[in-house]
Structures are given as C-alpha cells and as structure tokens.
KEBADO-701795 format. One record per residue (C-alpha): residue in three letters; x, y, z; residue number from 0. Coordinates in Angstrom, 1 decimal. Each point is the difference from the previous one (the first is absolute). Example, Ala and Ser with C-alpha at 12.3 -4.5 7.8 and 13.67 -1.06 7.14 Angstrom:
residues 2
+------+--------+--------+--------+-----+
: type :      u :      v :      w : seq :
+------+--------+--------+--------+-----+
:  ala :   12.3 :   -4.5 :    7.8 :   0 :
:  ser :    1.4 :    3.4 :   -0.7 :   1 :
+------+--------+--------+--------+-----+
//
This chain:
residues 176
+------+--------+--------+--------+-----+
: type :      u :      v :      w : seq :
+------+--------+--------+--------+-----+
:  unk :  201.6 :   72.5 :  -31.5 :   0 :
:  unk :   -2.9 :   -1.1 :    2.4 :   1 :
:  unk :    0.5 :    3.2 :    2.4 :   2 :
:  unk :   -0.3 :    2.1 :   -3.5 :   3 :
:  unk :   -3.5 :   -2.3 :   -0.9 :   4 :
:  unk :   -0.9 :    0.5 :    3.4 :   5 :
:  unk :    0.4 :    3.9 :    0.0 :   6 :
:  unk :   -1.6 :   -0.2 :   -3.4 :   7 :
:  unk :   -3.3 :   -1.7 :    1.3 :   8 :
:  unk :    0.2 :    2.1 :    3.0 :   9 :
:  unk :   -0.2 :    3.3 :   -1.7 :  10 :
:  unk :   -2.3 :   -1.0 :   -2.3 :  11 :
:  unk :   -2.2 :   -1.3 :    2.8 :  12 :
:  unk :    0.4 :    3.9 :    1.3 :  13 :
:  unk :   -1.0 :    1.5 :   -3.0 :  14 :
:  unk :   -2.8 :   -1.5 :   -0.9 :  15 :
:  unk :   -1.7 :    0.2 :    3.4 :  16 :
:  unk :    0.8 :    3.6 :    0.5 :  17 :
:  unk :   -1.9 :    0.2 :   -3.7 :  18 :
:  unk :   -2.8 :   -2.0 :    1.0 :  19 :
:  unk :   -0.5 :    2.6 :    3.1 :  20 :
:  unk :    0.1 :    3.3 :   -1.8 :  21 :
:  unk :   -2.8 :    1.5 :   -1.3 :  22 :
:  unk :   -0.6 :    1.0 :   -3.3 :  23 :
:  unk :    0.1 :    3.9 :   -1.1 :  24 :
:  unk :   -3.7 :    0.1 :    0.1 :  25 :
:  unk :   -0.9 :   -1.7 :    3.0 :  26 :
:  unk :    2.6 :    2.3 :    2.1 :  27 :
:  unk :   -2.6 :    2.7 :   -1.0 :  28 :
:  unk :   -3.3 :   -1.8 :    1.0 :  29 :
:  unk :   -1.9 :    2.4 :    1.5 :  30 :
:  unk :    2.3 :    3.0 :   -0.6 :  31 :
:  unk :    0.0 :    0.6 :   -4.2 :  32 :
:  unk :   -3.0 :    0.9 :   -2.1 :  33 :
:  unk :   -0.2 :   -0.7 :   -3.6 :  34 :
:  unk :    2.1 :    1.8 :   -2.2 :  35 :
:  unk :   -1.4 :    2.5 :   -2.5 :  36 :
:  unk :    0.0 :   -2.0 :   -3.4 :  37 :
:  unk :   -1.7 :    0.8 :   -2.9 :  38 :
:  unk :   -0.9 :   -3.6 :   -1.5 :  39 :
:  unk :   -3.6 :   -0.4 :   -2.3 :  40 :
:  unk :   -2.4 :   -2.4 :    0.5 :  41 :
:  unk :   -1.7 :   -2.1 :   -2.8 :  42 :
:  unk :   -1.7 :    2.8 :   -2.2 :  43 :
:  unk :    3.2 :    2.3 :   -0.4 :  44 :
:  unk :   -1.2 :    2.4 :    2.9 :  45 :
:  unk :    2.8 :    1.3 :    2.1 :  46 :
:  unk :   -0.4 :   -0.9 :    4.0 :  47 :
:  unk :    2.3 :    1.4 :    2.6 :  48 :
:  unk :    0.6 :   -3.4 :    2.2 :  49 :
:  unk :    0.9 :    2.3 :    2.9 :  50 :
:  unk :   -3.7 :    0.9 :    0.3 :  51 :
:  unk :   -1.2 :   -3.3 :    0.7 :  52 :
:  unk :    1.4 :    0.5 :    3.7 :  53 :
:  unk :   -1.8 :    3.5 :    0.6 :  54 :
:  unk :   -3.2 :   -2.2 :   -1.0 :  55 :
:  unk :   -0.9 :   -0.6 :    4.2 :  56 :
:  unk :   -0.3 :   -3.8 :   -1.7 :  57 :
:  unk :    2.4 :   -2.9 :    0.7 :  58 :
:  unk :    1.4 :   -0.3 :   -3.2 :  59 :
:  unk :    1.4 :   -3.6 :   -1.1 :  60 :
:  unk :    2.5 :    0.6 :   -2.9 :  61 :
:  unk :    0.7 :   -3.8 :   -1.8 :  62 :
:  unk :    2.4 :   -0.2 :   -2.1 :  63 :
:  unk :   -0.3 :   -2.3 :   -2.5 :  64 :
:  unk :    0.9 :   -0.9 :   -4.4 :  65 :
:  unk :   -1.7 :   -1.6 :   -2.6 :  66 :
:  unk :    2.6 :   -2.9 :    0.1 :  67 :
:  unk :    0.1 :   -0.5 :    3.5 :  68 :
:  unk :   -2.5 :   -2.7 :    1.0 :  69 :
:  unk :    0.0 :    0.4 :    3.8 :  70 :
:  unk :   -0.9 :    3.4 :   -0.2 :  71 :
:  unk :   -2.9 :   -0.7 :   -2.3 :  72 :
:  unk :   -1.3 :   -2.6 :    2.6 :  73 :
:  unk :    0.7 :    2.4 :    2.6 :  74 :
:  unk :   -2.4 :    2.8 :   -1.3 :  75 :
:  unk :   -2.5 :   -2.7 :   -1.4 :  76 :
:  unk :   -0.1 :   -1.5 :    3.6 :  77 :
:  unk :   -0.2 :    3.5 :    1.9 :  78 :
:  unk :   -3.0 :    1.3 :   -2.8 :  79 :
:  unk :   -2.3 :   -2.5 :    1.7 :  80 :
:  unk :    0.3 :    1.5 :    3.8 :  81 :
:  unk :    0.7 :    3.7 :   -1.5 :  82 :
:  unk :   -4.1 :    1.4 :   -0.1 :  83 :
:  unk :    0.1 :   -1.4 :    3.6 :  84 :
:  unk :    3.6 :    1.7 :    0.8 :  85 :
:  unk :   -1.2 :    3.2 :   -1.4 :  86 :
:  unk :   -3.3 :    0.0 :    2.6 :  87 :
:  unk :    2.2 :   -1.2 :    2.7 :  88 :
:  unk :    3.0 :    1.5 :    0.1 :  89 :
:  unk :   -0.2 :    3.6 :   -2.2 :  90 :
:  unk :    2.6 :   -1.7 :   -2.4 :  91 :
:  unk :    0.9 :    0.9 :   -3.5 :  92 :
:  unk :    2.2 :   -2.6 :   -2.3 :  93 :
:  unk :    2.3 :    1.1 :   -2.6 :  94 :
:  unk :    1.9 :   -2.6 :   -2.2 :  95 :
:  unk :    2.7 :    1.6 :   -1.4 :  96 :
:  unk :    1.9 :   -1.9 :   -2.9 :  97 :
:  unk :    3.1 :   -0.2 :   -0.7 :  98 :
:  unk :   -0.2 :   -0.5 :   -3.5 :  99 :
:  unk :    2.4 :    1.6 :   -2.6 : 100 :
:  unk :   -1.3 :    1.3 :   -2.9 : 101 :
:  unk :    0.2 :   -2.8 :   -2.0 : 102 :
:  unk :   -2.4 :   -2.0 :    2.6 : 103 :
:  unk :   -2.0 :    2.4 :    0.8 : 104 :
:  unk :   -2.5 :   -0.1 :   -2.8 : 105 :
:  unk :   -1.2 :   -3.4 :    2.1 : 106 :
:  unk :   -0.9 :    1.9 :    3.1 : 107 :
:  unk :   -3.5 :    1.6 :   -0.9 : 108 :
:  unk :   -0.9 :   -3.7 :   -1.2 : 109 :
:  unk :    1.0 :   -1.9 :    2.8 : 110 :
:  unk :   -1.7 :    2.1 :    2.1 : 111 :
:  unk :   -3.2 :    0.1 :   -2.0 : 112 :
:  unk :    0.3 :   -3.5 :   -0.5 : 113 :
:  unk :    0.7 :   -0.7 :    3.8 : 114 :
:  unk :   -2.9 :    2.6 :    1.0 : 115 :
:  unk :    2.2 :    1.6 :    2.4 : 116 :
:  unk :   -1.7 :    3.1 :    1.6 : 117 :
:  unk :    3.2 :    1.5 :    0.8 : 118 :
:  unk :    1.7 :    3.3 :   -1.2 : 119 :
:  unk :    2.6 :   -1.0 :   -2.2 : 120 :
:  unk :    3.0 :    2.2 :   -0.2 : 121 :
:  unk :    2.9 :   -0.8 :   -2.5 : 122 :
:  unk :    3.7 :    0.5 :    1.4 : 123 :
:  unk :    1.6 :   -1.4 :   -3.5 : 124 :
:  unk :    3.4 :    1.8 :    0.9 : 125 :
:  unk :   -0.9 :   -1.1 :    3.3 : 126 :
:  unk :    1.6 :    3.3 :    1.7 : 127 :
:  unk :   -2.8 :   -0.8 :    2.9 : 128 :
:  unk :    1.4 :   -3.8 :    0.6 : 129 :
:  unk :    3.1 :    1.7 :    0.2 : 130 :
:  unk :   -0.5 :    2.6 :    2.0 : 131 :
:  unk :   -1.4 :   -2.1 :    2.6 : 132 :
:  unk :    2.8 :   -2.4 :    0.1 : 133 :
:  unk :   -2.4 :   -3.0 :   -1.5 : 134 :
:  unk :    2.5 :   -2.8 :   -1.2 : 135 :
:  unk :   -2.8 :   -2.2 :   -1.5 : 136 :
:  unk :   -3.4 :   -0.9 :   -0.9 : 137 :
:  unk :   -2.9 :   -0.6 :    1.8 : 138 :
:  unk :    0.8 :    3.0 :    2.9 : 139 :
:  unk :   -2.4 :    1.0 :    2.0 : 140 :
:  unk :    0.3 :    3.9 :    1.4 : 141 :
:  unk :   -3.2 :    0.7 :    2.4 : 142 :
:  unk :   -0.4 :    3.4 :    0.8 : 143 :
:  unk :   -2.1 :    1.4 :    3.5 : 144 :
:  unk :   -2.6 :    2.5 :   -0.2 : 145 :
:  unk :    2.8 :    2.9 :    1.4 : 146 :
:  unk :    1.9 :   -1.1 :   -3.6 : 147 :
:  unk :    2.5 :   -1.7 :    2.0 : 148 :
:  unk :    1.8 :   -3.1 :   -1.4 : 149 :
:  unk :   -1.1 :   -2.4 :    3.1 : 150 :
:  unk :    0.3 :   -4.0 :   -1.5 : 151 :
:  unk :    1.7 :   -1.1 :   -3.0 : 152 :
:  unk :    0.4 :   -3.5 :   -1.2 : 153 :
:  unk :    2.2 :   -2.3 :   -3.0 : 154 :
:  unk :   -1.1 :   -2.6 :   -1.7 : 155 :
:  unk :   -3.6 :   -2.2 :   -0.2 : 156 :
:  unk :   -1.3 :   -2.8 :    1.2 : 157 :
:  unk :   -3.8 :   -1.5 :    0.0 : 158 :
:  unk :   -1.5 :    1.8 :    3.2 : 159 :
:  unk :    2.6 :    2.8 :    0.3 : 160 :
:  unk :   -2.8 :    2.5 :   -0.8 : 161 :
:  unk :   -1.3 :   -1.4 :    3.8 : 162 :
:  unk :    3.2 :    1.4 :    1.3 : 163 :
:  unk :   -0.3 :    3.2 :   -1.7 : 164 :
:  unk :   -3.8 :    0.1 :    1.3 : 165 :
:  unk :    1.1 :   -0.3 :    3.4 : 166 :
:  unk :    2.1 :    3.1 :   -0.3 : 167 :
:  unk :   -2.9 :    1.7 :   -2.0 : 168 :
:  unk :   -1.9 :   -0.9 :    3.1 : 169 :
:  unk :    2.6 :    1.8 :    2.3 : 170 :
:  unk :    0.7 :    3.1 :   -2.0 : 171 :
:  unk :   -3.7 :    0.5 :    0.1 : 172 :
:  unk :   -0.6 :   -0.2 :    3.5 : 173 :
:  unk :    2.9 :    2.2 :    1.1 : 174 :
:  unk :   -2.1 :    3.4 :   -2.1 : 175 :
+------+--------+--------+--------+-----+
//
C-alpha cells in the first residue's frame, strides 16, 4: 500500500510540473500569430473587423474584460490614467473587449461612460474572439506590435500590473 501512495504522489508530482512548464496555446504563438479576422461590434452597433487593429502600424493592447468582473474594471480604470501618456509614448491603441453575453451587455456602454474610459469598446457577447485565441478567463491581456504580431500576452490583474505591461509597451516601441 505505501509503494502504491508513493507511486501515486510520484506521478502526480510529474504531472503537475510538466503542466506548470508548458505553455499555453497562445503564448506558443508569441510573436508568430496575428489576430484573427472576427467580425465583433463595438458600442454603437457598428461592425469592426478586429483583424484590422494589427494592420494599424500601432501597438495595439486588446483587454479583455466583463461587467461582473471587478479586476478587470480596476485594470482599465488603472491603465486610463497613464493611457494619453502611452498613446504619445509608445504609438499604442487600447481596445477593451467584453465578454459579455447578451444578457450583460446592455451594462457595457454604461460602465464605460460611467468609467470615462477612452477606449474602443468592442463586444464579443458569443465570445468567438476569446475563443479563438485560446483566452480561458477574464482579465487577459493580448498586446499586439506595430508588424500586427502577437508579441506579450498576460492573465490575470493585480495593482501595478499595467507597469509590467508598460515596460513591454516600452520594448515593442523601441524595436520599430
């Protein structure tokens, strides 16, 4: 019985490191995959091809983000105060894309207007762009290089993780 517990732990031990070590799908294509062409529309009903955003020569930052999701709200709120400065800095564009379904997504335009967010605002309320790039959950992150190259993506949020993603801004923008 203890060589079988012992095995057990053992293989378990295995597993979960060798999952802790691979990638995700979408960071195996860091710098390799540009963003699909998706049809998703943006606050006022108008229809926006998301693939377009890459052939912008920007760095685009796609967040993705919901109504009910209270990280994601800091997130943007946090990153509207350095985003005038981003935008003269670094030739960035930032797109929050929510995640909404339909029944939610009557409480985007107002949390946006309500959060003064300067952002396009593009709807994915079947979310076929979350899954399509292999997002598992909200916030994501998805920064895209002025080529239209995925180059830095990121899970999750934290106070001062919009540093971290302003340091990669900062790189992306001195390698054009």
């Amino acid at each position: 019985m203890k060589k079988l517990f012992l095995l057990l732990v053992l293989s378990t031990s295995v597993f979960l490191t060798k999952a802790q070590n691979e990638k995700t799908p979408l960071e195996k294509v860091i710098g390799e995959k540009t963003l699909p062409a998706i049809t998703l529309t943006d606050m006022n009903g108008k229809n926006v091809n998301v693939a377009d955003y890459g052939k912008s020569g920007k760095i685009t930052v796609l967040s993705f983000w919901a109504t009910w999701c209270v990280p994601c709200k800091k997130e943007l709120t946090n990153i509207a105060d350095l985003y005038e400065e981003w935008q003269k800095k670094y030739n960035v564009q930032i797109v929050a894309v929510s995640i909404d379904d339909s029944r939610s997504s009557t409480k985007v335009k107002p949390t946006v207007e309500g959060q003064r967010w300067n952002y396009d605002v593009l709807l994915d309320v079947n979310q076929n762009l979350k899954r399509q790039l292999n997002i598992q959950s909200v916030p994501f992150t998805v920064v895209v290089d002025a080529k239209g190259k995925i180059a830095f993506t990121h899970s999750g949020y934290v106070d001062g993780d919009e540093f971290i993603l302003e340091e990669e801004l900062q790189k992306l923008s001195k390698s054009n």
